[in-house]
N, C-alpha and C positions, 0 to 999 in steps of 0.2 A: 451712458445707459445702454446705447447700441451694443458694444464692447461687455456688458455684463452679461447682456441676453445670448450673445455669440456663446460665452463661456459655459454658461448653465444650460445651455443643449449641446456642447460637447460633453459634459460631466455627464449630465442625464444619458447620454449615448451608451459612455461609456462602463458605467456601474450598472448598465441593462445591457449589455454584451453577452451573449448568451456563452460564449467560451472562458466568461468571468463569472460567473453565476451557478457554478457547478460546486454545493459545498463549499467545503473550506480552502479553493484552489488560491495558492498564493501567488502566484505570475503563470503566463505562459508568454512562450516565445517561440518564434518562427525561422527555422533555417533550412535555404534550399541549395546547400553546399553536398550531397548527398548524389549518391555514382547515376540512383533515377532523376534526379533533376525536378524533384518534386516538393511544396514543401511540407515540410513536417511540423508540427508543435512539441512542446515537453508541457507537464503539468507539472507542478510543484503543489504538494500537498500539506498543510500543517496542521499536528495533533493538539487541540488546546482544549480538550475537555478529557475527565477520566471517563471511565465506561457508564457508568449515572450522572452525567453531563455535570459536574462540578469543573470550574477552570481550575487550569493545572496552575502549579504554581511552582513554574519554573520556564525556562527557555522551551516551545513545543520541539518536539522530534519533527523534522521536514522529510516528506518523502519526493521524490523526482520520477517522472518518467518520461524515458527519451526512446524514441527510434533506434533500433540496431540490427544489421543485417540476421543475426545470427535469432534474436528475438526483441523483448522488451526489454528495455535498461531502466534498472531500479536502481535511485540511489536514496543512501539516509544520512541524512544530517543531524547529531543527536547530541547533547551530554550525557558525557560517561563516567555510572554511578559505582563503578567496579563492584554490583549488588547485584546479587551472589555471585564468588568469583567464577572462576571459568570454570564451564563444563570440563569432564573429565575425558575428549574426545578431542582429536586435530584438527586445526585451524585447516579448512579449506575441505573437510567433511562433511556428511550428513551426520546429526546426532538426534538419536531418537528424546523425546522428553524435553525436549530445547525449549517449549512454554513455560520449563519451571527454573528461569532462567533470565538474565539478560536481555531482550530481543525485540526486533520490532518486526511486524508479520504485515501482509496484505493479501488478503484476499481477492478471486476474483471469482463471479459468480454467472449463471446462466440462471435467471430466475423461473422459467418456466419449467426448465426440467432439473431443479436443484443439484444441479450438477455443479460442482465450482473448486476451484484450485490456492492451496494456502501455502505461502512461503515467509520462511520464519529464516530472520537474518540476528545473527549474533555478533555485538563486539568483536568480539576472541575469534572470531574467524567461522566458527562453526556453522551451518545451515540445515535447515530440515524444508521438504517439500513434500507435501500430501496432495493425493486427487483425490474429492469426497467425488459420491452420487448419494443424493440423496443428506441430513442431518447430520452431520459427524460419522457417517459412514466413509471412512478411509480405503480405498482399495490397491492404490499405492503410497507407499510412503518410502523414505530415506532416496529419494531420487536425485543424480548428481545435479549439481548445480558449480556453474561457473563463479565463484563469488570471494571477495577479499575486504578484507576491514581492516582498519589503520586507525590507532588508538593513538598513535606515539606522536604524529605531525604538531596536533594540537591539544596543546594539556585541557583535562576536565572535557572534551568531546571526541567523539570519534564519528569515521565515514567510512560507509562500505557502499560497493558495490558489485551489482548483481545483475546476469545475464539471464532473462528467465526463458527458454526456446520457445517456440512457437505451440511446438506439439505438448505441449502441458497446461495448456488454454484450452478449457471447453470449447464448442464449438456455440457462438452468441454469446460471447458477454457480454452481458447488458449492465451488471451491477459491480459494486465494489466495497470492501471497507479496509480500514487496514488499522493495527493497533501499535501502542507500546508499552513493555512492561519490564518493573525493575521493582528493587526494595526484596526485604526477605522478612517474614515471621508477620506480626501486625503491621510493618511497615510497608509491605509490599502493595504496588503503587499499580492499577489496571487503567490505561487512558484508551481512547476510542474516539478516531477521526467524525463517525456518526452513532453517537451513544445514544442509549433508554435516556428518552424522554423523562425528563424530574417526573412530570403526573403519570408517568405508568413505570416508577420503580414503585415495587411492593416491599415491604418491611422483611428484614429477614433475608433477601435478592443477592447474589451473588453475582460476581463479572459472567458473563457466558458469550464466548467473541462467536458463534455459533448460529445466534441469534437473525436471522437472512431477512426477516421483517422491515431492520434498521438499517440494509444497506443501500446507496442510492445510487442513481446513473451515472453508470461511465461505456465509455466503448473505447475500445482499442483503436478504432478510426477516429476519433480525436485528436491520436497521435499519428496514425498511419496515414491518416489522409482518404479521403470518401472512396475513394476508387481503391483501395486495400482490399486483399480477399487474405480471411484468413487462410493456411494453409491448413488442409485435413492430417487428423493424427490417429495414429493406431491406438492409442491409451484408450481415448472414448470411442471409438467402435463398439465396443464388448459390453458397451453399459446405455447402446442405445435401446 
């Protein structure tokens, strides 16, 4: 009896873990192998709703993020629905239009001055990186990105990975979302890590990943570790 009561306030500890409790976070893990001798986390992300929160009905897209000198390291872990085939644009590019497309995107946001940064990563190699202020107001776009996909390792999925710099982060991000999308014509499939709520889709409602309402807390010190200062960037200067 003792022994069962031991267990049920481990379990209870641990599923109130506030580094478990963030969304749909699938693991995190701790390593202080790293040149500052500090340690880090990654958060492992998984999509299992579409954008009007129906469960997906397949394997979720997995997103990662890891510590990296250079910036934040995204990875995705996905099936690959070769739906629509590949843009018309090189593998390890930016391509403009890449939403209508393959791809799976993460935002990050600064909720008080809607300021926030979207990076769309493609099967086929391709990437597009946008800096909003403000609703869909884009002020840069097609910006380089370190990034490579690999389709071929393991049939029916693919994994990319992506270096996103420092200075392409608002300054405060406090929020996050991030999508997947694939399918072409009526089949075309929108899913969403934190989608519209079933009681407040409206009839008629279309995906719109834009939507800053629905995305929740994250911080880049999660990963970074509390004593992290982001480094300042000249992108957002001009748009304080």
């Amino acid at each position: 009896m003792k022994a069962l009561l031991i267990l049920s306030l481990i379990i209870e500890c641990y599923t109130h873990h506030p580094l478990l409790n963030r969304g749909n976070v699938l693991r995190t893990s701790l390593d202080t192998g790293d040149a500052k001798e500090r340690q880090e986390k990654q958060f492992t992300y998984r999509i299992t709703t579409t954008w009007d929160s129906k469960s997906v009905l397949h394997e979720p897209v997995t997103i990662t993020f890891k510590s990296h000198q250079d910036g934040l390291l995204m990875e995705v872990h996905a099936l690959f629905f070769d739906d629509p085939k590949a843009p018309n644009g090189k593998p390890g590019e930016a391509f403009n239009g890449l939403w209508d497309y393959e791809v799976v995107e993460s935002f990050f946001l600064n909720s008080e001055t809607t300021q926030y940064l979207e990076v769309e990563l493609c099967p086929h190699g391709q990437h597009l990186v946008l800096l909003l202020s403000g609703v869909g107001n884009a002020f840069k776009v097609e910006l380089p990105l370190e990034f490579a996909a690999d389709i071929k390792s393991e049939w029916g999925k693919w994994h990319g990975t992506a270096i996103i710099p420092w200075s392409y982060f608002p300054p405060g991000v406090n929020m996050m979302n991030s999508y997947a999308i694939h399918g072409s014509g009526i089949g075309r499939v929108y899913e969403s890590l934190y989608p519209v709520p079933p009681e407040e889709v409206i009839e008629g409602q279309g995906p719109n990943f834009h939507r800053l309402e629905y995305f929740k807390e994250f911080s880049l010190k999660w990963i970074m570790g509390e004593e992290w200062q982001q480094p300042n960037s000249n992108f957002w200067e001009s748009t304080a």
